[in-house]
C-alpha positions in Angstrom: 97.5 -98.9 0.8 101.4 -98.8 1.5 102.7 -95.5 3.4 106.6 -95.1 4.8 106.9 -93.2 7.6 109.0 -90.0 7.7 109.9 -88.6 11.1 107.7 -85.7 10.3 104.7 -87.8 9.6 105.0 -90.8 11.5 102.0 -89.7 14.6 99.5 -88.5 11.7 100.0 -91.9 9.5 99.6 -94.2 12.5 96.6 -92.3 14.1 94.3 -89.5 11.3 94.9 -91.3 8.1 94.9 -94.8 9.7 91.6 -94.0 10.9 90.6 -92.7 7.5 91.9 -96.1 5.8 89.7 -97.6 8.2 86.8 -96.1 7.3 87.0 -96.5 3.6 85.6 -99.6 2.5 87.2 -100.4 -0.9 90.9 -100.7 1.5 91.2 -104.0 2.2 94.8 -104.0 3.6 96.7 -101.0 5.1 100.7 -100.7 5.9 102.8 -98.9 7.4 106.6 -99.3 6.9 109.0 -97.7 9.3 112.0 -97.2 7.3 114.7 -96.5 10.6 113.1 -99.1 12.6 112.8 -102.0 10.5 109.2 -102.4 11.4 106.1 -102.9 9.2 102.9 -102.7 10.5 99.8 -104.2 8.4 96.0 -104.1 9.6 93.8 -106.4 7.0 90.3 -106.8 6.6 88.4 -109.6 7.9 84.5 -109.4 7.1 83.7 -106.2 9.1 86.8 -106.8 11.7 90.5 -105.4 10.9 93.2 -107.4 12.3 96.4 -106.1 12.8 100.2 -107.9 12.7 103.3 -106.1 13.7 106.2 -107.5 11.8 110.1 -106.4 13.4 113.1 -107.8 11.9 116.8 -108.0 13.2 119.4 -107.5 10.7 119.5 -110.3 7.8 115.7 -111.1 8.4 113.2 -111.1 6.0 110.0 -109.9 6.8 107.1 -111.8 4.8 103.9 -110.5 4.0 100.7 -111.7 5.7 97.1 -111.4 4.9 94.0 -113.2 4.8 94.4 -116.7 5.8 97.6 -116.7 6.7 99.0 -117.9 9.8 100.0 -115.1 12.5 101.6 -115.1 15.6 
């Protein structure tokens, strides 16, 4: 599930429909991309655990994706 913020919607998509995501279980892997920020935010499922990695980048940066079994940190 992918979902850019607007200004307007940013507080529901990072609180209501995160917690909605959550709860479904056929999402695997929810993001968020913040389009003024340059910030991505991606929680992935891990058995019955979500994990979550916050992903910034400075101008020129590229900002891979990470999942399952990737390295995080």
């Amino acid at each position: 599930m992918v979902e850019v913020h607007s200004p307007s919607t940013e507080y529901k998509d990072k609180n209501q429909k995160l917690q909605d995501y959550m709860a479904s279980s056929s999402i695997e892997e929810i993001v968020f991309v913040n389009q003024f920020a340059q910030e991505v935010r991606v929680y992935f499922r891990s058995g019955q655990r979500w994990n979550y990695q916050g992903l910034y980048a400075r101008a020129g940066c590229k900002i891979d994706k990470p999942g399952p079994g990737a390295e995080h940190g």
